[in-house]
LUMTOR-214425 format. One record per atom (N, C-alpha, C, O): atom name; residue in three letters; x, y, z; chain; residue number from 1. Coordinates in steps of 0.2 Angstrom, whole numbers, plus 5000, padded with zeros to 4 digits. Example, Ala and Ser with C-alpha at 12.3 -4.5 7.8 and 13.67 -1.06 7.14 Angstrom:
N / Ala / 5066 / 4972 / 5039 / A / 1
CA / Ala / 5062 / 4978 / 5039 / A / 1
C / Ala / 5066 / 4984 / 5039 / A / 1
O / Ala / 5071 / 4983 / 5042 / A / 1
N / Ser / 5064 / 4989 / 5035 / A / 2
CA / Ser / 5068 / 4995 / 5036 / A / 2
C / Ser / 5064 / 5000 / 5039 / A / 2
O / Ser / 5067 / 5006 / 5040 / A / 2
This chain:
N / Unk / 5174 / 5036 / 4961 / A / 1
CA / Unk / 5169 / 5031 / 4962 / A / 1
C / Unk / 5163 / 5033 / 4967 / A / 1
O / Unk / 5164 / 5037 / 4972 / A / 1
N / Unk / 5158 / 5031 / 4965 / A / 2
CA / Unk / 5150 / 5034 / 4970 / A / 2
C / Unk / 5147 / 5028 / 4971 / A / 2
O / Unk / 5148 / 5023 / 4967 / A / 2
N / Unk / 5144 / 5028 / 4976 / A / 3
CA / Unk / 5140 / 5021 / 4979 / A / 3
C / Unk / 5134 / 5027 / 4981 / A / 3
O / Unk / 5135 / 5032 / 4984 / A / 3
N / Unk / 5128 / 5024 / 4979 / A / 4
CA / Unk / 5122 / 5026 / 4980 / A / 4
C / Unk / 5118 / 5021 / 4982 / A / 4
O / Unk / 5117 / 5016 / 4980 / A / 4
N / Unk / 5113 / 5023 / 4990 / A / 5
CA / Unk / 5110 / 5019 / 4993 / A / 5
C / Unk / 5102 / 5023 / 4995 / A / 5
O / Unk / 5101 / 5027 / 4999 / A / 5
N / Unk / 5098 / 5020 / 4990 / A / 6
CA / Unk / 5091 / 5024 / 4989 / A / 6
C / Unk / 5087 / 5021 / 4999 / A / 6
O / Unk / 5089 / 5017 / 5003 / A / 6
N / Unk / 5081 / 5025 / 4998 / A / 7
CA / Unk / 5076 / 5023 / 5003 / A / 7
C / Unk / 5072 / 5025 / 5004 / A / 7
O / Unk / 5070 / 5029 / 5000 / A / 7
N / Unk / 5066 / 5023 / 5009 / A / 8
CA / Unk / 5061 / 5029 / 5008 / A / 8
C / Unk / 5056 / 5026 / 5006 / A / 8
O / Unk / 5050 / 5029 / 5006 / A / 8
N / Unk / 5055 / 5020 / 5002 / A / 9
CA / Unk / 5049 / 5019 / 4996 / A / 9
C / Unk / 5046 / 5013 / 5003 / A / 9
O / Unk / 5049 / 5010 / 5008 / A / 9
N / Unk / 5039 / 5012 / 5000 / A / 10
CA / Unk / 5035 / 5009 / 5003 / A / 10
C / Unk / 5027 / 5008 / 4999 / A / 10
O / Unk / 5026 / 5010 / 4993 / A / 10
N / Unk / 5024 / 5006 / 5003 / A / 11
CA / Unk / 5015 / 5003 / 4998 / A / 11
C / Unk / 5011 / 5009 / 5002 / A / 11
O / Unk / 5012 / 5011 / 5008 / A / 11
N / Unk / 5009 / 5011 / 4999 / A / 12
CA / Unk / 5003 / 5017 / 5001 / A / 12
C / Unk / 4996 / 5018 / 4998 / A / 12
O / Unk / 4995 / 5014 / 4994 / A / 12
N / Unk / 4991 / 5023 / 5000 / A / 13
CA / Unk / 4986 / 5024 / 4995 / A / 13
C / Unk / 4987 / 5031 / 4991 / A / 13
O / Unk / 4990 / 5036 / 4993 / A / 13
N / Unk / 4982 / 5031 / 4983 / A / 14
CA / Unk / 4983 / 5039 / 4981 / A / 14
C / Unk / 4981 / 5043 / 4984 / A / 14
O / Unk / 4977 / 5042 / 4988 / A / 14
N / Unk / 4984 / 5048 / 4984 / A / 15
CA / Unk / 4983 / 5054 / 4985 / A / 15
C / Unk / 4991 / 5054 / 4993 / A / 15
O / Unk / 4993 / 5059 / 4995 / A / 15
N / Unk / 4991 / 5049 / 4994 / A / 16
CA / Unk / 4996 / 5051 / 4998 / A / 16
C / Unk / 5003 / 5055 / 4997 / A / 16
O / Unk / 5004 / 5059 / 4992 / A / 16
N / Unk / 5008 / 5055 / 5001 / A / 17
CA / Unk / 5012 / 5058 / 5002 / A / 17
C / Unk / 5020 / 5054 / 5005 / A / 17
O / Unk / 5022 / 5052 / 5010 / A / 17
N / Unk / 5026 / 5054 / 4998 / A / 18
CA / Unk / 5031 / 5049 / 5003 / A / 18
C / Unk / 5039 / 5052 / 4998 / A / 18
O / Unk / 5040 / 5053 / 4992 / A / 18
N / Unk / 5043 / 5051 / 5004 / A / 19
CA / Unk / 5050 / 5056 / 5002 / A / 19
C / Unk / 5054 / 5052 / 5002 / A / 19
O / Unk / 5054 / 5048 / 5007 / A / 19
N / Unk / 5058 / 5050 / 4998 / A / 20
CA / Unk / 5062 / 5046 / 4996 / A / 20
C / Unk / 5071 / 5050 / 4997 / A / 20
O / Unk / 5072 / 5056 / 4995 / A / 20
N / Unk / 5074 / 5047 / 4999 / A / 21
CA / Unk / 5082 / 5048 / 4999 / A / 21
C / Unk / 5086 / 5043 / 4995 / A / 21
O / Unk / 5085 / 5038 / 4993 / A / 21
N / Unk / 5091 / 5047 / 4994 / A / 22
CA / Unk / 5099 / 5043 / 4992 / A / 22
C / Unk / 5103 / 5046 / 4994 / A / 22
O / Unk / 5104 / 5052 / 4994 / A / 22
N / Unk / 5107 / 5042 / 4997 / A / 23
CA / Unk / 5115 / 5042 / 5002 / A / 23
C / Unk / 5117 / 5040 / 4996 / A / 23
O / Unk / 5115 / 5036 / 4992 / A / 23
N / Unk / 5124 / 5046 / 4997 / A / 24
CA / Unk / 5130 / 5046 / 4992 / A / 24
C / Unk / 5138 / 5044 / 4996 / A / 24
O / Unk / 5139 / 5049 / 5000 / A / 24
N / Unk / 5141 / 5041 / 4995 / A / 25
CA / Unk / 5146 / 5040 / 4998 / A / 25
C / Unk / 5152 / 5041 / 4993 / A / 25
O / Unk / 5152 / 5041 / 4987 / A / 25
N / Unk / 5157 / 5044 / 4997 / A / 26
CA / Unk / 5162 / 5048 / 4995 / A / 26
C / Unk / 5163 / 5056 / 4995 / A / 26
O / Unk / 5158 / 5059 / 4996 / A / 26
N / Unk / 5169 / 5058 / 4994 / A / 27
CA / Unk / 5170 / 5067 / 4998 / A / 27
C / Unk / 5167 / 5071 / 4992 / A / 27
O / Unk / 5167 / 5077 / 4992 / A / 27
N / Unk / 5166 / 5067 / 4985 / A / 28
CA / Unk / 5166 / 5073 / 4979 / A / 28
C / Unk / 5159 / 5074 / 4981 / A / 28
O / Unk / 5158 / 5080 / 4981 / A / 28
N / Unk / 5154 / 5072 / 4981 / A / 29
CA / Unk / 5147 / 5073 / 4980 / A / 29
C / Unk / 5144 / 5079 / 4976 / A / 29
O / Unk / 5138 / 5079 / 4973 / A / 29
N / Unk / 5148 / 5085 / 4977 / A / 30
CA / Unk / 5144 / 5090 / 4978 / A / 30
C / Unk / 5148 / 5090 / 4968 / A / 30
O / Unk / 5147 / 5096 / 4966 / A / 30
N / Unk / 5152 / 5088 / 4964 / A / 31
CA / Unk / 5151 / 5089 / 4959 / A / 31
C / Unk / 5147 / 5084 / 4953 / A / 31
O / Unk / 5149 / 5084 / 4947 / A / 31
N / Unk / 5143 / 5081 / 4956 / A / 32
CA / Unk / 5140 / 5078 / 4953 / A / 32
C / Unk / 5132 / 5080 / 4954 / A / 32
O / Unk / 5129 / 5083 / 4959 / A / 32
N / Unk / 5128 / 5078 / 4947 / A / 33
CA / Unk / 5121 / 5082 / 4945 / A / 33
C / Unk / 5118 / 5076 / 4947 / A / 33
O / Unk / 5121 / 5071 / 4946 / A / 33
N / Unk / 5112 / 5076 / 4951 / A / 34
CA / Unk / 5110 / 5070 / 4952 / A / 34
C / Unk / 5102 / 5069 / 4948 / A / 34
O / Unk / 5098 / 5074 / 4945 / A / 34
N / Unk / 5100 / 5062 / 4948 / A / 35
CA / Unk / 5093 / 5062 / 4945 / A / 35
C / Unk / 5088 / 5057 / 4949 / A / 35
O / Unk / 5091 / 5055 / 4954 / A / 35
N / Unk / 5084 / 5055 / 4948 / A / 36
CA / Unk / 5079 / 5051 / 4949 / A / 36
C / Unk / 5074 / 5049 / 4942 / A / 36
O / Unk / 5072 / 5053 / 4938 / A / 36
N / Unk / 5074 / 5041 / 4943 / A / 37
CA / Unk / 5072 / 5037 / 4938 / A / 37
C / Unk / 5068 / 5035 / 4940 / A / 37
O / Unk / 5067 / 5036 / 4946 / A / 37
N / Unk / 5063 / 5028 / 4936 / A / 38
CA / Unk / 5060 / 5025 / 4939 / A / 38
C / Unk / 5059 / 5020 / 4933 / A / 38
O / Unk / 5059 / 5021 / 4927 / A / 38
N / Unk / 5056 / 5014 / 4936 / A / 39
CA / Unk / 5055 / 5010 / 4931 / A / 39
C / Unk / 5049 / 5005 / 4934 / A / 39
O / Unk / 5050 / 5002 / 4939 / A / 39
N / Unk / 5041 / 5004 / 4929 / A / 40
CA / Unk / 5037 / 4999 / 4930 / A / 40
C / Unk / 5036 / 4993 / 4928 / A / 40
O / Unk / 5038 / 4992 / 4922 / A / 40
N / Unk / 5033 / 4988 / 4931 / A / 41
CA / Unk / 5035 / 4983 / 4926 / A / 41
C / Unk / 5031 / 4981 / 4919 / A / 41
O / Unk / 5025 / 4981 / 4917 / A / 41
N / Unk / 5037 / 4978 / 4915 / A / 42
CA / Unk / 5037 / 4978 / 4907 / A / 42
C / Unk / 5037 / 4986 / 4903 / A / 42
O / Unk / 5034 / 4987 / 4897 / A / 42
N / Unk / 5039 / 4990 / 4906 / A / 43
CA / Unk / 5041 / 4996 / 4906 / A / 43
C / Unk / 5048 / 4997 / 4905 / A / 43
O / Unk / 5053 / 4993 / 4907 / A / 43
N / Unk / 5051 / 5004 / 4900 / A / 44
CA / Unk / 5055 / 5005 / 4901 / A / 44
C / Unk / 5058 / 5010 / 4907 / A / 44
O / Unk / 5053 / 5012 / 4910 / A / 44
N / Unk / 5063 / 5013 / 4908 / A / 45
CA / Unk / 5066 / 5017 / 4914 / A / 45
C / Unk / 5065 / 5022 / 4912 / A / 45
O / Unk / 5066 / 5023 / 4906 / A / 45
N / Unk / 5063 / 5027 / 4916 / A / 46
CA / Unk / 5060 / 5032 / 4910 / A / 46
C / Unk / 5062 / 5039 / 4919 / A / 46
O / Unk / 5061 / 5038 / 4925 / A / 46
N / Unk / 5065 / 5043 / 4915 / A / 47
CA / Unk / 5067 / 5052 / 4919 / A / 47
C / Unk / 5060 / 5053 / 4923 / A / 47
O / Unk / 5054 / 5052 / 4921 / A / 47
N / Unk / 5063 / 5055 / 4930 / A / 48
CA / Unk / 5060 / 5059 / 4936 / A / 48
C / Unk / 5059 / 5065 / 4937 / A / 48
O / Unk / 5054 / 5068 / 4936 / A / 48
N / Unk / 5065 / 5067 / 4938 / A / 49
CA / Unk / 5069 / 5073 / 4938 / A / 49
C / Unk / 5076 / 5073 / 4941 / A / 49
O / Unk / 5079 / 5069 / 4944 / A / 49
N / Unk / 5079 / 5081 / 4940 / A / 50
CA / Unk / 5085 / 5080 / 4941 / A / 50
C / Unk / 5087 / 5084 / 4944 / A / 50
O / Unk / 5082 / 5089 / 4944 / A / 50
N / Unk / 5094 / 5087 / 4947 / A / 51
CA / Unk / 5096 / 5093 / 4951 / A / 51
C / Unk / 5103 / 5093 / 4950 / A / 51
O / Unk / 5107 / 5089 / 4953 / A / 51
N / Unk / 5105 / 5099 / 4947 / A / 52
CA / Unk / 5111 / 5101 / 4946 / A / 52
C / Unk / 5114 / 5099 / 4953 / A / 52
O / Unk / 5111 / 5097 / 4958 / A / 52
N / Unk / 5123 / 5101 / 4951 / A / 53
CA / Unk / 5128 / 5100 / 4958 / A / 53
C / Unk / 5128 / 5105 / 4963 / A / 53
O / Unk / 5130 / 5104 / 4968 / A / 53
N / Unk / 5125 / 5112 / 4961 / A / 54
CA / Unk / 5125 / 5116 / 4965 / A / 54
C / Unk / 5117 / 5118 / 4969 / A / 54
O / Unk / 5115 / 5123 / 4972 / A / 54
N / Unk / 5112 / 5112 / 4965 / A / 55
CA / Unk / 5105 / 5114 / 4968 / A / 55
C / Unk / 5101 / 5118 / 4967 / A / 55
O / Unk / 5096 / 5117 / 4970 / A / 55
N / Unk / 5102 / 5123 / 4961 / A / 56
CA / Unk / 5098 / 5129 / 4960 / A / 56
C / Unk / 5097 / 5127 / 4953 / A / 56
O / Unk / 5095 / 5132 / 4950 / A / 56
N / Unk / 5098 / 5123 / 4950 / A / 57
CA / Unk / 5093 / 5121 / 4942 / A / 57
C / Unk / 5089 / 5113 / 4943 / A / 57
O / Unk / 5091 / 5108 / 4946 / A / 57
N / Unk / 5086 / 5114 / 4941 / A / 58
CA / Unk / 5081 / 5109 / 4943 / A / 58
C / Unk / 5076 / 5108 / 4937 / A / 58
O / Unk / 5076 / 5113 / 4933 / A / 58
N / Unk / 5073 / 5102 / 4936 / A / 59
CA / Unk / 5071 / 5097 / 4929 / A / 59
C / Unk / 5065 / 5093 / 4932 / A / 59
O / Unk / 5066 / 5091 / 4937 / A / 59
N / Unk / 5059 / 5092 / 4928 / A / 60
CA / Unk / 5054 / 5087 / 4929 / A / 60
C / Unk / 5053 / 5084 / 4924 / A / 60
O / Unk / 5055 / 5087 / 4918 / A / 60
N / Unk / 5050 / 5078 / 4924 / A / 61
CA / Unk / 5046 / 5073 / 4919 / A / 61
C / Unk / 5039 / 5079 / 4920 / A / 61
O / Unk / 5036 / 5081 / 4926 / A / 61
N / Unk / 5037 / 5079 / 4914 / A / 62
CA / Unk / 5029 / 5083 / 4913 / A / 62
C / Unk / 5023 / 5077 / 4919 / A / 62
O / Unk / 5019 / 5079 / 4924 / A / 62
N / Unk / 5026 / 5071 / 4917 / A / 63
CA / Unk / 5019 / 5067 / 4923 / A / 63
C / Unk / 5021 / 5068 / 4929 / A / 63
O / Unk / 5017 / 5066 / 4933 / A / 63
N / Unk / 5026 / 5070 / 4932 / A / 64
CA / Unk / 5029 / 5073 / 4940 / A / 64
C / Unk / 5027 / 5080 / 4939 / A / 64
O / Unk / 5022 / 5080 / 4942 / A / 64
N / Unk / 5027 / 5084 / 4936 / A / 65
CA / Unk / 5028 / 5090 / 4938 / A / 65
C / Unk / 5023 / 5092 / 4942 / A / 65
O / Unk / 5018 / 5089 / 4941 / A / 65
N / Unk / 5023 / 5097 / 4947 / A / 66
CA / Unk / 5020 / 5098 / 4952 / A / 66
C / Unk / 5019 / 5094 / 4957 / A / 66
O / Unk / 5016 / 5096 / 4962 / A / 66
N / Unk / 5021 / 5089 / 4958 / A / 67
CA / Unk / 5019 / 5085 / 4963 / A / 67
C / Unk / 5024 / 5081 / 4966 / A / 67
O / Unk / 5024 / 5078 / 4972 / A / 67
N / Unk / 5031 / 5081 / 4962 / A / 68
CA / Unk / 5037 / 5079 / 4966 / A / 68
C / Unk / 5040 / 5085 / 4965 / A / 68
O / Unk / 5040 / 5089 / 4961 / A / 68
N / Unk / 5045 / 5084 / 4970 / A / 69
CA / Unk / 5050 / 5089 / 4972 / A / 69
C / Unk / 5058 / 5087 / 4973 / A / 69
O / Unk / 5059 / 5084 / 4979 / A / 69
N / Unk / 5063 / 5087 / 4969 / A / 70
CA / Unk / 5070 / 5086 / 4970 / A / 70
C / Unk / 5074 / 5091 / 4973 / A / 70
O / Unk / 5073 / 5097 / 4971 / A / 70
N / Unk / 5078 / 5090 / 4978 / A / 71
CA / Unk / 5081 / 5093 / 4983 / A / 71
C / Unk / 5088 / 5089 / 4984 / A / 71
O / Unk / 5089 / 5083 / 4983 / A / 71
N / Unk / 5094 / 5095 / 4986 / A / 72
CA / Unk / 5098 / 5090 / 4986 / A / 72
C / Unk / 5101 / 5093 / 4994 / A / 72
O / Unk / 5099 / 5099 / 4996 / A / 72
N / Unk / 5106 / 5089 / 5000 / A / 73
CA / Unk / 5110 / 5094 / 5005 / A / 73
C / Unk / 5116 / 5090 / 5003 / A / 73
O / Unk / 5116 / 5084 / 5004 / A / 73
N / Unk / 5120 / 5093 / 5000 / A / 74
CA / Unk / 5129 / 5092 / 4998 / A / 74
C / Unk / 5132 / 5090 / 5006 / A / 74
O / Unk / 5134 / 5085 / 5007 / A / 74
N / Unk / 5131 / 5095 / 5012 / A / 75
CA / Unk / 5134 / 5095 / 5017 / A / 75
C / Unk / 5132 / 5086 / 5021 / A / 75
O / Unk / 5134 / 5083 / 5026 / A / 75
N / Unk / 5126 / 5083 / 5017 / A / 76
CA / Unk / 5125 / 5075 / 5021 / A / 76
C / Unk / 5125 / 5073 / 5015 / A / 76
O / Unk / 5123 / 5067 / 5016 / A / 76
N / Unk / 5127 / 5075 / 5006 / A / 77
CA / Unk / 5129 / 5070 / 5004 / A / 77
C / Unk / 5123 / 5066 / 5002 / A / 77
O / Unk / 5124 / 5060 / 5000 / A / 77
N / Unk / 5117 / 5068 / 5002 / A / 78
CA / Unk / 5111 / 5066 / 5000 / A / 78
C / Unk / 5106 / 5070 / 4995 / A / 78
O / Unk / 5106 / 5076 / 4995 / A / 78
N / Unk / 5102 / 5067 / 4992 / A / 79
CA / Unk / 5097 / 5070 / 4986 / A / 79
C / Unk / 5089 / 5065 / 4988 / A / 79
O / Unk / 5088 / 5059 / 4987 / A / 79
N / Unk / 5085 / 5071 / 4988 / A / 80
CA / Unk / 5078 / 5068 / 4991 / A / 80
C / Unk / 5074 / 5069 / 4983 / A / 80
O / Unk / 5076 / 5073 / 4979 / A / 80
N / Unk / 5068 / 5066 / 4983 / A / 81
CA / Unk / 5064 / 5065 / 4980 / A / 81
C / Unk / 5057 / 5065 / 4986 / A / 81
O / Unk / 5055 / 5060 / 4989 / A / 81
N / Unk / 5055 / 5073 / 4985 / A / 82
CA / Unk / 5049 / 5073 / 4990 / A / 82
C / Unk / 5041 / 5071 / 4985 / A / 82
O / Unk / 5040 / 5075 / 4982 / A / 82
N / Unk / 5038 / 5067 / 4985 / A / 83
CA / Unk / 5031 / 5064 / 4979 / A / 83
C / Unk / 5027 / 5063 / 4984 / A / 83
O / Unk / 5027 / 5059 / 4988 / A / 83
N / Unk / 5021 / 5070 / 4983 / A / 84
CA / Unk / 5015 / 5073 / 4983 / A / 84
C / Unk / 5011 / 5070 / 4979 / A / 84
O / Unk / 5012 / 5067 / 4974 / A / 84
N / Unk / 5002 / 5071 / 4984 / A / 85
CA / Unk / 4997 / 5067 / 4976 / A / 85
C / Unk / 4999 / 5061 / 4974 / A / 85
O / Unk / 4996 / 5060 / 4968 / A / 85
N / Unk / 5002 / 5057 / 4974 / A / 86
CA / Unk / 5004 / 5051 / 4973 / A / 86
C / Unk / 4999 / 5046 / 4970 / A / 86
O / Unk / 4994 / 5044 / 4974 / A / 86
N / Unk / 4998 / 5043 / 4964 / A / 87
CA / Unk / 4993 / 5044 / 4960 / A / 87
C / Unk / 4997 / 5032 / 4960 / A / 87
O / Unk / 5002 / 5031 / 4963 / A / 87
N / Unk / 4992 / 5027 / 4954 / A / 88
CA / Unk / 4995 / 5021 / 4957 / A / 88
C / Unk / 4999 / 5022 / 4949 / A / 88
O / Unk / 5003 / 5017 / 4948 / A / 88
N / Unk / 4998 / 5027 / 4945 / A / 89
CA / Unk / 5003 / 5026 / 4941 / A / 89
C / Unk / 5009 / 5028 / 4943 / A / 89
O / Unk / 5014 / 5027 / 4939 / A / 89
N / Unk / 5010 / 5029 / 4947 / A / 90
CA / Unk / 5018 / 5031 / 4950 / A / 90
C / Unk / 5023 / 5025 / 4953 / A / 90
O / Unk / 5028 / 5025 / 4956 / A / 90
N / Unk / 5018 / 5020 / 4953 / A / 91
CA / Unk / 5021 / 5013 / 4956 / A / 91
C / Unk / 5025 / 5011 / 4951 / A / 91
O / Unk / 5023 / 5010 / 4945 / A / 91
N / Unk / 5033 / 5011 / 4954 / A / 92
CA / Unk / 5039 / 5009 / 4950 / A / 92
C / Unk / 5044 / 5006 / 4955 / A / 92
O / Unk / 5042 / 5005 / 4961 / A / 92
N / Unk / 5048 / 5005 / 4952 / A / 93
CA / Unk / 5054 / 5004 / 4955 / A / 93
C / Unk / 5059 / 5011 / 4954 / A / 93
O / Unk / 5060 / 5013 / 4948 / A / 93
N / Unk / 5061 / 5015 / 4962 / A / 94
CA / Unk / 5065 / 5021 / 4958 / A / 94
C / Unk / 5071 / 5021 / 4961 / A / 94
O / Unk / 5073 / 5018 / 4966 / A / 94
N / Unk / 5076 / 5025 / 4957 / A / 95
CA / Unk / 5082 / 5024 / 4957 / A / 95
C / Unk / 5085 / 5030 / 4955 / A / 95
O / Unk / 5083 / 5034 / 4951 / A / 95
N / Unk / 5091 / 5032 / 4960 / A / 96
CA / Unk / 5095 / 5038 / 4959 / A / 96
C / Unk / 5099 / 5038 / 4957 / A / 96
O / Unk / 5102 / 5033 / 4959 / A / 96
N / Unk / 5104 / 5042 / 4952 / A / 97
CA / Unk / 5111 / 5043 / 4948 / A / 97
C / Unk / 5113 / 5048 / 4948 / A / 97
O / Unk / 5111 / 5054 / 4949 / A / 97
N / Unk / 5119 / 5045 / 4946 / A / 98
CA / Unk / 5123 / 5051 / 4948 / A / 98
C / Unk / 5127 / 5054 / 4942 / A / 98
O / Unk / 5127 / 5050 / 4938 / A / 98
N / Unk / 5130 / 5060 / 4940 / A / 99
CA / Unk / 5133 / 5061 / 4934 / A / 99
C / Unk / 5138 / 5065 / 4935 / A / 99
O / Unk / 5136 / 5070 / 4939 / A / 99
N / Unk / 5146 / 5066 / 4933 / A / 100
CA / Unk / 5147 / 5071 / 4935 / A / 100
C / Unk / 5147 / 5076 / 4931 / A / 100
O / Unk / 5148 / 5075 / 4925 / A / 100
N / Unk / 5146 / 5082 / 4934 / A / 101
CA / Unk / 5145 / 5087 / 4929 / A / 101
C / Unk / 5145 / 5092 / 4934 / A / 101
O / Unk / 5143 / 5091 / 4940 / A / 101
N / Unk / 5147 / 5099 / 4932 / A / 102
CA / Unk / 5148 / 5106 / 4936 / A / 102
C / Unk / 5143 / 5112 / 4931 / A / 102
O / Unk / 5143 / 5118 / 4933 / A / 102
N / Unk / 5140 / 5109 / 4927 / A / 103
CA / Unk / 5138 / 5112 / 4923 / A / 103
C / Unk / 5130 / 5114 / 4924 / A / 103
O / Unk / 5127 / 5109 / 4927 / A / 103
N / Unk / 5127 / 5119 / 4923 / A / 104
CA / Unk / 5120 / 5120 / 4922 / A / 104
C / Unk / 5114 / 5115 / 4919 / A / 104
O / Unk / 5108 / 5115 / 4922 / A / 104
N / Unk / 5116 / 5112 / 4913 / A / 105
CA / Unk / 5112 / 5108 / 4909 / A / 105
C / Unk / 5110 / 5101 / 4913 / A / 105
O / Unk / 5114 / 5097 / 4914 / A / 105
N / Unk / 5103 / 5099 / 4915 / A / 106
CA / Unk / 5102 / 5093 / 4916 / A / 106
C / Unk / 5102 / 5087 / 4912 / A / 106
O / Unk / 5102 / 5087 / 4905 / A / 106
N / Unk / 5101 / 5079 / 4915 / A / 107
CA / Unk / 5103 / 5075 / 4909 / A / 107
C / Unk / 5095 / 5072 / 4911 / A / 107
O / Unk / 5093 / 5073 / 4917 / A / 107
N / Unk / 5092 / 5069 / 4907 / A / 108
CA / Unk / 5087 / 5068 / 4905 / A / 108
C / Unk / 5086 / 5060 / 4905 / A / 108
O / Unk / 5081 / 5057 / 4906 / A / 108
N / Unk / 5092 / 5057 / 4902 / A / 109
CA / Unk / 5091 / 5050 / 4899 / A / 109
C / Unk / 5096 / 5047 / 4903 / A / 109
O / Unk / 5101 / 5050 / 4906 / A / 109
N / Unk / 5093 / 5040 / 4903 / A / 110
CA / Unk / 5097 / 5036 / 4908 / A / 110
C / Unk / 5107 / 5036 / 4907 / A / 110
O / Unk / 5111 / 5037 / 4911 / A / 110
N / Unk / 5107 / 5035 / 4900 / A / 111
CA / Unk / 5114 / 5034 / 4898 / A / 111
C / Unk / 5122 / 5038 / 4900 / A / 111
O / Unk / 5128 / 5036 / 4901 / A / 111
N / Unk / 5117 / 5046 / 4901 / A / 112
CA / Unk / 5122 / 5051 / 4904 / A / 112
C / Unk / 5125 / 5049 / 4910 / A / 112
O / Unk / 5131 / 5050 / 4911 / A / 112
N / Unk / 5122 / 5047 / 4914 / A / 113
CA / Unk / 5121 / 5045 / 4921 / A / 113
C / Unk / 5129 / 5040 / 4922 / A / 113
O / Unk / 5129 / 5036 / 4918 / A / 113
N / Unk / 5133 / 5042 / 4926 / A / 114
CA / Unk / 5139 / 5037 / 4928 / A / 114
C / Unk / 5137 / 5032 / 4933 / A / 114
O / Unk / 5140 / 5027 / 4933 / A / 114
N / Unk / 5133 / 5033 / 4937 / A / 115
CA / Unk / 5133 / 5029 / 4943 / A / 115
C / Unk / 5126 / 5029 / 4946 / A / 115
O / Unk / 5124 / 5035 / 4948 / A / 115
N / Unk / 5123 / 5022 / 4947 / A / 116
CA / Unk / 5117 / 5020 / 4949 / A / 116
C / Unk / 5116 / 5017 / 4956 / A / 116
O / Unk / 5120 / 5014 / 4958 / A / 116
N / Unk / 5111 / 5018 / 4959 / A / 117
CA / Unk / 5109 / 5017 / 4967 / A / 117
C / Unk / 5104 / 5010 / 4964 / A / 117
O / Unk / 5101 / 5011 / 4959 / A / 117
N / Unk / 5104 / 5004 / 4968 / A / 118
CA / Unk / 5099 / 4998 / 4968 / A / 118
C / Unk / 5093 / 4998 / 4968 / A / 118
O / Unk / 5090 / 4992 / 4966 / A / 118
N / Unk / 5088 / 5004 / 4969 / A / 119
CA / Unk / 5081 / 5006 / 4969 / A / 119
C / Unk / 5079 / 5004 / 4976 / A / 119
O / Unk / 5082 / 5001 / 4980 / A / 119
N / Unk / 5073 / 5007 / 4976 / A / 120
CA / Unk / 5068 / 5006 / 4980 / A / 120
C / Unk / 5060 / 5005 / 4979 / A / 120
O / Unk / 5058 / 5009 / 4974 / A / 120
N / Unk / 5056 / 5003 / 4980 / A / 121
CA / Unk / 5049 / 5001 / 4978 / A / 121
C / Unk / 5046 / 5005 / 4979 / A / 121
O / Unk / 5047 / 5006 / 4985 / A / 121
N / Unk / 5040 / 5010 / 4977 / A / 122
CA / Unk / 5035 / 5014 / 4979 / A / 122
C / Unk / 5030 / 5009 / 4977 / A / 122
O / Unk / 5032 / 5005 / 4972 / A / 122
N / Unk / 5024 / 5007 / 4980 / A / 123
CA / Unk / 5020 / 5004 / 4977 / A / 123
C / Unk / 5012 / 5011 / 4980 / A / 123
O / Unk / 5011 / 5012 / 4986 / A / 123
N / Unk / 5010 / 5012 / 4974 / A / 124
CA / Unk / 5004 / 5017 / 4975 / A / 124
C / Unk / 4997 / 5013 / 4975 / A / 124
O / Unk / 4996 / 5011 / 4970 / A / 124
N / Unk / 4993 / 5012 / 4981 / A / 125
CA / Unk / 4986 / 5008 / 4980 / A / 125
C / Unk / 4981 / 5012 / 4977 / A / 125
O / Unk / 4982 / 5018 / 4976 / A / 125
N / Unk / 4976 / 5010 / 4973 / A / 126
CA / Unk / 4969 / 5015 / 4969 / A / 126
C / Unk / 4965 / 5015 / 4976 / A / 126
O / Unk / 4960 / 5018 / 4977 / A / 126
């Protein structure tokens, strides 16, 4: 069992700059792939990006790429979502998950995903 406790989101303007966390609880952490989601509303939840269990393969949504950055540190059990250029389409509810997996292949869709964190609010001003 993983309990995921997201943070980090707040109201800003574009072009800014804001790093979101998830705390992971319990000792396996480190074989689980993690991802980040998000969802706006009347929207469906739709892939961020994601980061293998060992850190070194790494995945974007084409409308993220280049401007956020997925990172994980195993030893605090945490996975960041650094979001650069911050544009107001990026106002979501986002959310990180968990999956287990020891493998290289990232998971894309919400479904794979075993375990979900409550979200957090980015809200982006124009």
């Amino acid at each position: 069992q993983v309990q995921l406790v997201e943070s980090g989101g707040g109201l800003l303007q574009a072009g800014g700059s804001l790093r979101l966390s998830c705390a992971a609880s319990g000792r396996t952490f480190s074989v689980y792939a993690m991802g980040w989601f998000r969802q706006a509303p009347g929207k469906e939840r739709e892939f961020v990006a994601a980061i293998s269990w060992s850190g070194d393969n790494t995945g974007y949504a084409d409308s993220v790429k280049g401007r956020f950055t997925i990172s994980r540190d195993n030893a605090k059990n945490t996975v960041y979502l650094q979001m650069n250029s911050l544009k107001p389409e990026d106002t979501a509810v986002y959310y990180c998950a968990a999956e287990r997996n020891l493998g290289s292949k990232l998971a894309v869709v919400s479904y794979e995903y075993d375990y979900w964190g409550q979200g957090t609010q980015v809200t982006v001003s124009s």
